[in-house]
C-alpha positions as a LaTeX table, in Angstrom:
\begin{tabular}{lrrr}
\hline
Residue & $x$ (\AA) & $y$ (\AA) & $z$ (\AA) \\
\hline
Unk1 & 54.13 & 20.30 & $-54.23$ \\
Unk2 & 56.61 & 19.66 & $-50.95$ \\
Unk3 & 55.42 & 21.04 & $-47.86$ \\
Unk4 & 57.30 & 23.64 & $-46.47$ \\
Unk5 & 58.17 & 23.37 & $-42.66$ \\
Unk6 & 55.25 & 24.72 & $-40.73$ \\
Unk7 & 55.12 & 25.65 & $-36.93$ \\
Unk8 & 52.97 & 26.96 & $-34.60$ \\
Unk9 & 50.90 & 29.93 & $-34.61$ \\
Unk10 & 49.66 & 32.63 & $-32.03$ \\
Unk11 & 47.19 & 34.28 & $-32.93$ \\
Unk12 & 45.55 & 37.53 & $-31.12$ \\
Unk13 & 42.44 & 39.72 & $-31.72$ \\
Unk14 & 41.62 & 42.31 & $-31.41$ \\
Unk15 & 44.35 & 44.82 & $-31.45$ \\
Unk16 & 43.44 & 48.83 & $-31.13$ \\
Unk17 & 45.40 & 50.98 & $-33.54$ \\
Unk18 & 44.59 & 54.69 & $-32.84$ \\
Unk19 & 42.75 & 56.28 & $-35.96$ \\
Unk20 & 42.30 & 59.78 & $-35.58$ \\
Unk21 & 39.72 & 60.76 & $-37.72$ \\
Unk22 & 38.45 & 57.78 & $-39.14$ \\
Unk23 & 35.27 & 57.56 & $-36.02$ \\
Unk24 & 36.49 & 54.13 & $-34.74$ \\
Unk25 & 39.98 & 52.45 & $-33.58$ \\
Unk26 & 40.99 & 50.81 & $-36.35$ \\
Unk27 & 40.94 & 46.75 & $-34.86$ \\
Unk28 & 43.38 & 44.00 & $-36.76$ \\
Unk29 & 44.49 & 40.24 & $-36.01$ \\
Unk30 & 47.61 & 40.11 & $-35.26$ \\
Unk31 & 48.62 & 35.80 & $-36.59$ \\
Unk32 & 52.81 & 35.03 & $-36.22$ \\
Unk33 & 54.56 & 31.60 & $-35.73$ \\
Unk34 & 55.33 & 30.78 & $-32.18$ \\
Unk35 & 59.29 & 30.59 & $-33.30$ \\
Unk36 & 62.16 & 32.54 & $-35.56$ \\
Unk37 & 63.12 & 35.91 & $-36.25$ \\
Unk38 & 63.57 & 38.60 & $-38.96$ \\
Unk39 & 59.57 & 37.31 & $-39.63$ \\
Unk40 & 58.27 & 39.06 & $-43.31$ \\
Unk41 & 54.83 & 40.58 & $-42.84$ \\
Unk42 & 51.81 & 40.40 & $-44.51$ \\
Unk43 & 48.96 & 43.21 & $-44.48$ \\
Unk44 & 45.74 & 41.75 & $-45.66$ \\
Unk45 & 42.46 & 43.51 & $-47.03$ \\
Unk46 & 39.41 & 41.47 & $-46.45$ \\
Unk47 & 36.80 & 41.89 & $-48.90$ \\
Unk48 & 33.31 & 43.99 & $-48.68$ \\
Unk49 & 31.50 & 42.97 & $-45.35$ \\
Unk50 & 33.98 & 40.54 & $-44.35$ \\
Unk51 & 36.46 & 41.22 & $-40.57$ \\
Unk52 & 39.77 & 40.34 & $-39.14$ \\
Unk53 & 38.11 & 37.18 & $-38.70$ \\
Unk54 & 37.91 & 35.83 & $-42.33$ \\
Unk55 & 40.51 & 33.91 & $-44.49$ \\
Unk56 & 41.81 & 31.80 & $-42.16$ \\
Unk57 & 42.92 & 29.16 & $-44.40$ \\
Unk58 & 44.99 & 31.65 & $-46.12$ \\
Unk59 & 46.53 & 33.21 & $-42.88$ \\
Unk60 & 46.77 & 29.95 & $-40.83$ \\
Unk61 & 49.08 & 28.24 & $-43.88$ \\
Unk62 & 51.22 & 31.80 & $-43.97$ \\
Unk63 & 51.27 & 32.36 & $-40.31$ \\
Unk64 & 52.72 & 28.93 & $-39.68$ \\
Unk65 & 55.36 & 28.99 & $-42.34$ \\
Unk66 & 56.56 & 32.41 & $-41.41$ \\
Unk67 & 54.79 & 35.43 & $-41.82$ \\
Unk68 & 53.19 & 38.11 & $-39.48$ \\
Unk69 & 50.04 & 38.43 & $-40.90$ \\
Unk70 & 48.08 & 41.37 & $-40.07$ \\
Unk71 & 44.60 & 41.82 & $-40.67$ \\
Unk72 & 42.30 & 44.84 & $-40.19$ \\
Unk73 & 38.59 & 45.42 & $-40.02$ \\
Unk74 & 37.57 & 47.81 & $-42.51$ \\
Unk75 & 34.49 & 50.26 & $-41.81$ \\
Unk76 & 32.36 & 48.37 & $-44.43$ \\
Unk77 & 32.17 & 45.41 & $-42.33$ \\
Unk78 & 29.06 & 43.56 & $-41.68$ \\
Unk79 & 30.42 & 43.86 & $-37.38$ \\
Unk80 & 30.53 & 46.96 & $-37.81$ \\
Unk81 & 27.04 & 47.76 & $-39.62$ \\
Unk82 & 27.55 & 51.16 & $-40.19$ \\
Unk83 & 24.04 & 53.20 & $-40.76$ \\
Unk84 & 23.38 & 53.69 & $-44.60$ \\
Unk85 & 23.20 & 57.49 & $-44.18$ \\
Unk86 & 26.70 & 57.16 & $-42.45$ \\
Unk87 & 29.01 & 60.25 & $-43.97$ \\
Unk88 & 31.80 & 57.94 & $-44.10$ \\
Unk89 & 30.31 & 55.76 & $-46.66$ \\
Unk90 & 31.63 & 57.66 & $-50.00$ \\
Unk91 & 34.83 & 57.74 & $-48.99$ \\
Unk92 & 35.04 & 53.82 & $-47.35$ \\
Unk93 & 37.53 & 52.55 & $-50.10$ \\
Unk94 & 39.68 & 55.45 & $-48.88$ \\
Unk95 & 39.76 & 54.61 & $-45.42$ \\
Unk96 & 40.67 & 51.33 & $-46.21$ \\
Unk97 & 43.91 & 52.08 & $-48.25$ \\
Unk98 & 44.52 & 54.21 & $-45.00$ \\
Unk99 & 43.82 & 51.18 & $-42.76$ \\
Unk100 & 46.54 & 49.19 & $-44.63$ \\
Unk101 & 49.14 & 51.79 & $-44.51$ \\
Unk102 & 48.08 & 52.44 & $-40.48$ \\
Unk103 & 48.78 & 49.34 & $-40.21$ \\
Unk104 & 52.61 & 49.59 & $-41.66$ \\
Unk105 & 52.55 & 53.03 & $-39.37$ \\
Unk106 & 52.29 & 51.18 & $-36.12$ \\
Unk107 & 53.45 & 48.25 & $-36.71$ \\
Unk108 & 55.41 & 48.64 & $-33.02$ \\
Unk109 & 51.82 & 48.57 & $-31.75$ \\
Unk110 & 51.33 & 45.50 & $-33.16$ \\
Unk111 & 55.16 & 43.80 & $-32.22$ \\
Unk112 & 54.62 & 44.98 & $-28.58$ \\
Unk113 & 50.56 & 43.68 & $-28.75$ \\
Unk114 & 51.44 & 40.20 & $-29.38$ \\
Unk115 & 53.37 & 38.04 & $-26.54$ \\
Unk116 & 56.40 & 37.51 & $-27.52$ \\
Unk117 & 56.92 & 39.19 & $-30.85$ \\
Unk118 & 58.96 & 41.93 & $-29.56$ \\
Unk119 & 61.85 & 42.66 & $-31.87$ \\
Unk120 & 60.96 & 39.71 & $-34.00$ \\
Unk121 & 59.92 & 41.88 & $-37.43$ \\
Unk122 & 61.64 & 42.07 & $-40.18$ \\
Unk123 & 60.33 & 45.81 & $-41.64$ \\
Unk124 & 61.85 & 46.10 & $-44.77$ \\
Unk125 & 59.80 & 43.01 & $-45.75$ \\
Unk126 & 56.06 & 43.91 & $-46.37$ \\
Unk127 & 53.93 & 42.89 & $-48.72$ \\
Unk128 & 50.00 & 44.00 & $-48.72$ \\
Unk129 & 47.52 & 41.37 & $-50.33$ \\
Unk130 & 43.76 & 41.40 & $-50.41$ \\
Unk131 & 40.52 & 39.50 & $-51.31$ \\
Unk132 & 38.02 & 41.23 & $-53.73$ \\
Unk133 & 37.10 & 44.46 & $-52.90$ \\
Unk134 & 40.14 & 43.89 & $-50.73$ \\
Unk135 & 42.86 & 43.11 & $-53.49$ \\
Unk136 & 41.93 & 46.37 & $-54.85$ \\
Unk137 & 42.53 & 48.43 & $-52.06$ \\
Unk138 & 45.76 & 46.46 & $-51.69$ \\
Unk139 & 46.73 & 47.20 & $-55.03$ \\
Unk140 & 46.27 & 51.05 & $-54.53$ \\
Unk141 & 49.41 & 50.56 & $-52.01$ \\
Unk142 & 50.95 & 48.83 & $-55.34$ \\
Unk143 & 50.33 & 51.85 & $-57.61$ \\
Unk144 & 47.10 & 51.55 & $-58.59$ \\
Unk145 & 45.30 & 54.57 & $-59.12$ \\
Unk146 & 41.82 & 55.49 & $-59.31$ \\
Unk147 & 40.67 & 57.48 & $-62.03$ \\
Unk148 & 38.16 & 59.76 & $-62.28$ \\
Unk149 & 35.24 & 59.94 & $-65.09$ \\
Unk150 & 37.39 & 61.64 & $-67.93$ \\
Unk151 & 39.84 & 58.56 & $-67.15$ \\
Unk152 & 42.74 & 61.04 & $-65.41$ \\
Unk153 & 44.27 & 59.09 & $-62.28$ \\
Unk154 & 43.84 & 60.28 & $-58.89$ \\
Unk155 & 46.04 & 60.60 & $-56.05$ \\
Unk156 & 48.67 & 58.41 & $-55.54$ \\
Unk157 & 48.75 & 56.30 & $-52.71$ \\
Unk158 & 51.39 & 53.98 & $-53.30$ \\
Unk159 & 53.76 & 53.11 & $-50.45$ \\
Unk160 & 57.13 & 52.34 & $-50.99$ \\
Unk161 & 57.60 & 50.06 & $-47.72$ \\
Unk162 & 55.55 & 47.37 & $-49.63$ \\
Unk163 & 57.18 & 45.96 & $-51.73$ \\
Unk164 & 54.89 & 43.04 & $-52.57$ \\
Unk165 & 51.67 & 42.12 & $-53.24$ \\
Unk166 & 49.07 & 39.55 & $-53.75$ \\
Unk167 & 45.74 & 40.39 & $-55.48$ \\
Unk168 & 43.36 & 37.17 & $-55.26$ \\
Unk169 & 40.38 & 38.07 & $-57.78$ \\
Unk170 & 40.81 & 41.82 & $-57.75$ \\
Unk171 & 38.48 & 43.70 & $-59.94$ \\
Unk172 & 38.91 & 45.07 & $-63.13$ \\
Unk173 & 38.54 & 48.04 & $-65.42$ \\
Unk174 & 35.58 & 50.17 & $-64.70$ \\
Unk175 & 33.95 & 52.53 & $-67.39$ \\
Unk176 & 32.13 & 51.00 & $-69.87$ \\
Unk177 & 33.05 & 47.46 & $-68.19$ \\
Unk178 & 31.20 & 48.01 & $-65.09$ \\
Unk179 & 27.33 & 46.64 & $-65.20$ \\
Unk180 & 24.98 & 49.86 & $-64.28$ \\
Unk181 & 24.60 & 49.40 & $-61.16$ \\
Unk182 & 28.45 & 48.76 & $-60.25$ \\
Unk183 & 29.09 & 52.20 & $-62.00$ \\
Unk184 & 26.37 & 53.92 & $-59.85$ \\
Unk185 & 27.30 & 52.56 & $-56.32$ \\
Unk186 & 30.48 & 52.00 & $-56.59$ \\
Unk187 & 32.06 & 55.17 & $-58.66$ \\
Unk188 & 35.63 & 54.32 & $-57.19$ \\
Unk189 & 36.05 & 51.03 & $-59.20$ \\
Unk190 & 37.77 & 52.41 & $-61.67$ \\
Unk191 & 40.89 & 51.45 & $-61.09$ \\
Unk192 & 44.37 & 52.29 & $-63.63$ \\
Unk193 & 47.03 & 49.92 & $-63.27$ \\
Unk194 & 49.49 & 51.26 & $-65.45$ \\
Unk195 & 51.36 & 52.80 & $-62.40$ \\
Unk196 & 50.98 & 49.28 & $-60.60$ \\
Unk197 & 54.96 & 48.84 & $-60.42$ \\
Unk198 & 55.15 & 46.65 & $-57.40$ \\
Unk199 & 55.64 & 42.88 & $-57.90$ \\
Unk200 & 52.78 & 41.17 & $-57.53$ \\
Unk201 & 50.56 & 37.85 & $-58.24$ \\
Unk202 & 47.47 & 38.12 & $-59.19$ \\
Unk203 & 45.35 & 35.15 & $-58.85$ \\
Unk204 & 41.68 & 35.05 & $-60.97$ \\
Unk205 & 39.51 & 32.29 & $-61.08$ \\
Unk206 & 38.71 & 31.16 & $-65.06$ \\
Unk207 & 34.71 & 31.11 & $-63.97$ \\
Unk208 & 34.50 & 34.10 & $-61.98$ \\
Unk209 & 31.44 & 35.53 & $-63.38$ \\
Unk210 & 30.65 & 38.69 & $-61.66$ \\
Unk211 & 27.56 & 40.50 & $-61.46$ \\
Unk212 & 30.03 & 43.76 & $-61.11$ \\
Unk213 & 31.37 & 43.60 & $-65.01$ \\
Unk214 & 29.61 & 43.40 & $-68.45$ \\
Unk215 & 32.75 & 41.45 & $-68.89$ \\
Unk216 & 33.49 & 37.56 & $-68.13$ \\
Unk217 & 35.89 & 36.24 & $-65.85$ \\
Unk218 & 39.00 & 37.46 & $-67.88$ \\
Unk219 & 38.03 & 41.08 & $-65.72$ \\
Unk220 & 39.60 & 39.74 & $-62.83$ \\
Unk221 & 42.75 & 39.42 & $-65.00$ \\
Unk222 & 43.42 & 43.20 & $-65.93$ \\
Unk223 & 45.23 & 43.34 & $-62.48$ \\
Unk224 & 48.12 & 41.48 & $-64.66$ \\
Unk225 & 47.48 & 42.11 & $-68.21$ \\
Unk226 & 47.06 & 46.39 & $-67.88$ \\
Unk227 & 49.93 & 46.48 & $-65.37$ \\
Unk228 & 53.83 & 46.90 & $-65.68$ \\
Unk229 & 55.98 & 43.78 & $-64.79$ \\
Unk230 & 57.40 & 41.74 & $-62.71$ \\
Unk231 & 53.84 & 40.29 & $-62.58$ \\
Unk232 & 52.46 & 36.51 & $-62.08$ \\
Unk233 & 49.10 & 35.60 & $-63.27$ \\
Unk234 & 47.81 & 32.65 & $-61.51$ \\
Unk235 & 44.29 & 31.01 & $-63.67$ \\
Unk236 & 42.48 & 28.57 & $-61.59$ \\
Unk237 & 40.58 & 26.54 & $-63.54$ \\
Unk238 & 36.81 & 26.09 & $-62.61$ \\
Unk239 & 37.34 & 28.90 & $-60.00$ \\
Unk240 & 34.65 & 31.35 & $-58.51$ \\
Unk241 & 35.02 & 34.07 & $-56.65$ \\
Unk242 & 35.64 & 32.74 & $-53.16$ \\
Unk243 & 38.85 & 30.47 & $-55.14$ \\
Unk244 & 38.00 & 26.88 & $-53.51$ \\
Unk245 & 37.52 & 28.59 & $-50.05$ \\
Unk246 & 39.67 & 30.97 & $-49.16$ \\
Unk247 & 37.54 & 33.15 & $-46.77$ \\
Unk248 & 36.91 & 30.28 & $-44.54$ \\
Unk249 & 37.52 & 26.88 & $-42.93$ \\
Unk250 & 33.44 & 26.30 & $-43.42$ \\
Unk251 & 32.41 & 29.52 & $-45.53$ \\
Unk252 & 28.35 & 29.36 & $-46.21$ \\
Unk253 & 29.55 & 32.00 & $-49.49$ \\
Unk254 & 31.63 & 29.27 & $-51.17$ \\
Unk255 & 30.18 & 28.17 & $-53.94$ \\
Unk256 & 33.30 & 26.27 & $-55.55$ \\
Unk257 & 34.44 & 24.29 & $-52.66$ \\
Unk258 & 37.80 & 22.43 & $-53.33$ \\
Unk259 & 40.60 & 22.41 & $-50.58$ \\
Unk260 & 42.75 & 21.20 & $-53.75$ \\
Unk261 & 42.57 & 24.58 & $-55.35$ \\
Unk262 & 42.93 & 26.29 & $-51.57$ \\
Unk263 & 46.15 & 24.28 & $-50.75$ \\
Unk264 & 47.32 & 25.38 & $-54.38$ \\
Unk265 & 46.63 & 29.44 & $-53.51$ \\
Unk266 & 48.29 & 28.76 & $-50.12$ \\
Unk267 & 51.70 & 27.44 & $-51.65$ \\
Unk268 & 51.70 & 29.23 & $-54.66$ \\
Unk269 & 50.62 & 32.49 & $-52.52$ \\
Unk270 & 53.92 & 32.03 & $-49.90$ \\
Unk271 & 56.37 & 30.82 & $-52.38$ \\
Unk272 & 55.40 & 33.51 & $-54.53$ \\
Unk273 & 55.89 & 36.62 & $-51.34$ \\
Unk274 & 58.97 & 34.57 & $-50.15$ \\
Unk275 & 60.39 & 34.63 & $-53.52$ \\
Unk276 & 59.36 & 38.65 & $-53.92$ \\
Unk277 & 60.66 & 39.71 & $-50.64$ \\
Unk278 & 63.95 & 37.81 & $-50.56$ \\
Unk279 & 65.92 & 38.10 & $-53.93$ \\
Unk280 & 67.80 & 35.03 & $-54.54$ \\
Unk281 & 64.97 & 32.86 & $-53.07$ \\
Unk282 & 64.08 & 30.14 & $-56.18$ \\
Unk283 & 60.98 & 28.77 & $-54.25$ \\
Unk284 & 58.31 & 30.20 & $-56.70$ \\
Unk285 & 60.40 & 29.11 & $-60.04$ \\
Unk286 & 60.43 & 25.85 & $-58.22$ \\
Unk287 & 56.51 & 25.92 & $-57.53$ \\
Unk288 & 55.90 & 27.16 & $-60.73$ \\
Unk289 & 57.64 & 24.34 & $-62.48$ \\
Unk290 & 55.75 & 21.87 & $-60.30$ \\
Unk291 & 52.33 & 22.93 & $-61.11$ \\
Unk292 & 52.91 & 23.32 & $-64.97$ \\
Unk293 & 54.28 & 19.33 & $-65.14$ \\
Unk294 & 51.84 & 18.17 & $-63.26$ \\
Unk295 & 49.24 & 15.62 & $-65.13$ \\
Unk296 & 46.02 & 17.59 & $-64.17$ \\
Unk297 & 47.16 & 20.93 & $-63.29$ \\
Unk298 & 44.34 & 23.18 & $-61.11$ \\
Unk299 & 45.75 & 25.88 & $-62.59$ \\
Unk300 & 48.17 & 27.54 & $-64.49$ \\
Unk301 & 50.85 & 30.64 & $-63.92$ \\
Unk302 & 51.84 & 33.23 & $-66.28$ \\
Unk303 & 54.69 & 35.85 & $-65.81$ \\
Unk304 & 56.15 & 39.16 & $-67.45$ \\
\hline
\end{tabular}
């Protein structure tokens, strides 16, 4: 695939939001290129135990070919080691839809954080993407709703300033799909996408075999198949859950290392949000097209 013009990138950490309520200050990276204006942004949820320090391979390649990307540290972070008899524990995946949406809140906090960013935001552009654990609390800001045991959905959280998303191996159905102990610790992964109206790609490795699911790797594709369109499905092909390496430049938890299929997410990722957030733009068709003549695709896309 052609590779987009990329520039510099300033990147700054950490960055206080006030959190009343939540026990901590709520701390994101703030990553931008050094140059332009009218700059989309990007908030992204890192997955369980991870900080505002992971994914850099993702945020580095959107950063630099212009995006704000915004990351918090969620309370379930291993830097944050929060005591097991912490109250805030049942309600964690809560507080993290809240982080994303403080995020959006303040994001003149974050403009007048950042050296020379002032004034330099587009707001009507921003999309929310996550990792994991992560791409499901991003997809609550999508529509996705959490139901309860007799399958009724709870509170909405959707947010209508984001108006894209990308889910990269985002858990599926719970209920009956969840293995035992999933469905015992983790009650709020029961996600119902049928109010998921946002555009969105979801992105699923083809041998992510979780421990979470009775199910195969197809779980990680209910994002897309349960959901209303416009919706891209991107299958990697002989990808785990870490999808070539995208939590880290030298990640000890990838155990499907290929900077092919991480160069793939990254272009595929920013065409796709470029393509979401500016009607008109062709950049995804013309990324989609690319992969599905190539001789030995990593992958392949799907859309409704």
């Amino acid at each position: 695939m052609h590779d987009l013009v990329s520039t510099p990138v300033l990147s700054l950490r950490p960055v206080a939001l006030a959190a009343p309520g939540r026990g901590t200050d709520l701390h994101v990276r703030v990553s931008a290129p050094a140059t332009g204006d009218g700059l989309p942004v990007i908030v992204f949820s890192h997955g369980f135990g991870e900080s505002l320090d992971g994914y850099a391979p993702l945020v580095d390649f959107w950063a630099a070919h212009g995006f704000v990307v915004v990351q918090p540290t969620h309370l379930d972070s291993r830097t944050l080691d929060l005591a097991p008899d912490d109250p805030r524990h049942p309600d964690i995946w809560r507080t993290r839809v809240e982080d994303l949406t403080r995020v959006v809140d303040q994001l003149d906090v974050v403009e007048a954080a950042v050296p020379g960013l002032a004034g330099r935001l587009d707001r009507s552009r921003v999309a929310a993407a996550g990792h994991s654990w992560g791409a499901q609390t991003a997809s609550t800001l999508l529509g996705a709703r959490v139901l309860d045991a007799d399958g009724v959905p709870g509170e909405d959280l959707s947010d209508p300033r984001i108006t894209a998303g990308v889910l990269l191996a985002a858990p599926g159905t719970g209920g009956a799909d969840l293995a035992p102990f999933a469905a015992e610790q983790f009650p709020f992964m029961n996600p119902g996408f049928a109010g998921m109206t946002t555009p969105a790609l979801v992105v699923a490795g083809d041998a992510d075999q979780s421990a979470l699911t009775t199910r195969g790797p197809e779980w990680f594709t209910d994002p897309y198949s349960l959901s209303p369109g416009p919706k891209s499905l991107l299958t990697l092909f002989g990808a785990e859950h870490s999808l070539g390496g995208i939590t880290g430049y030298a990640a000890t938890e990838t155990t499907d290392e290929s900077p092919e299929r991480v160069a793939l997410i990254q272009r595929l990722t920013s065409a796709f949000l470029r393509s979401a957030l500016y009607p008109g733009d062709t950049g995804f068709a013309a990324a989609r097209a690319e992969l599905a003549e190539s001789t030995d695709p990593l992958g392949r896309v799907e859309s409704k």
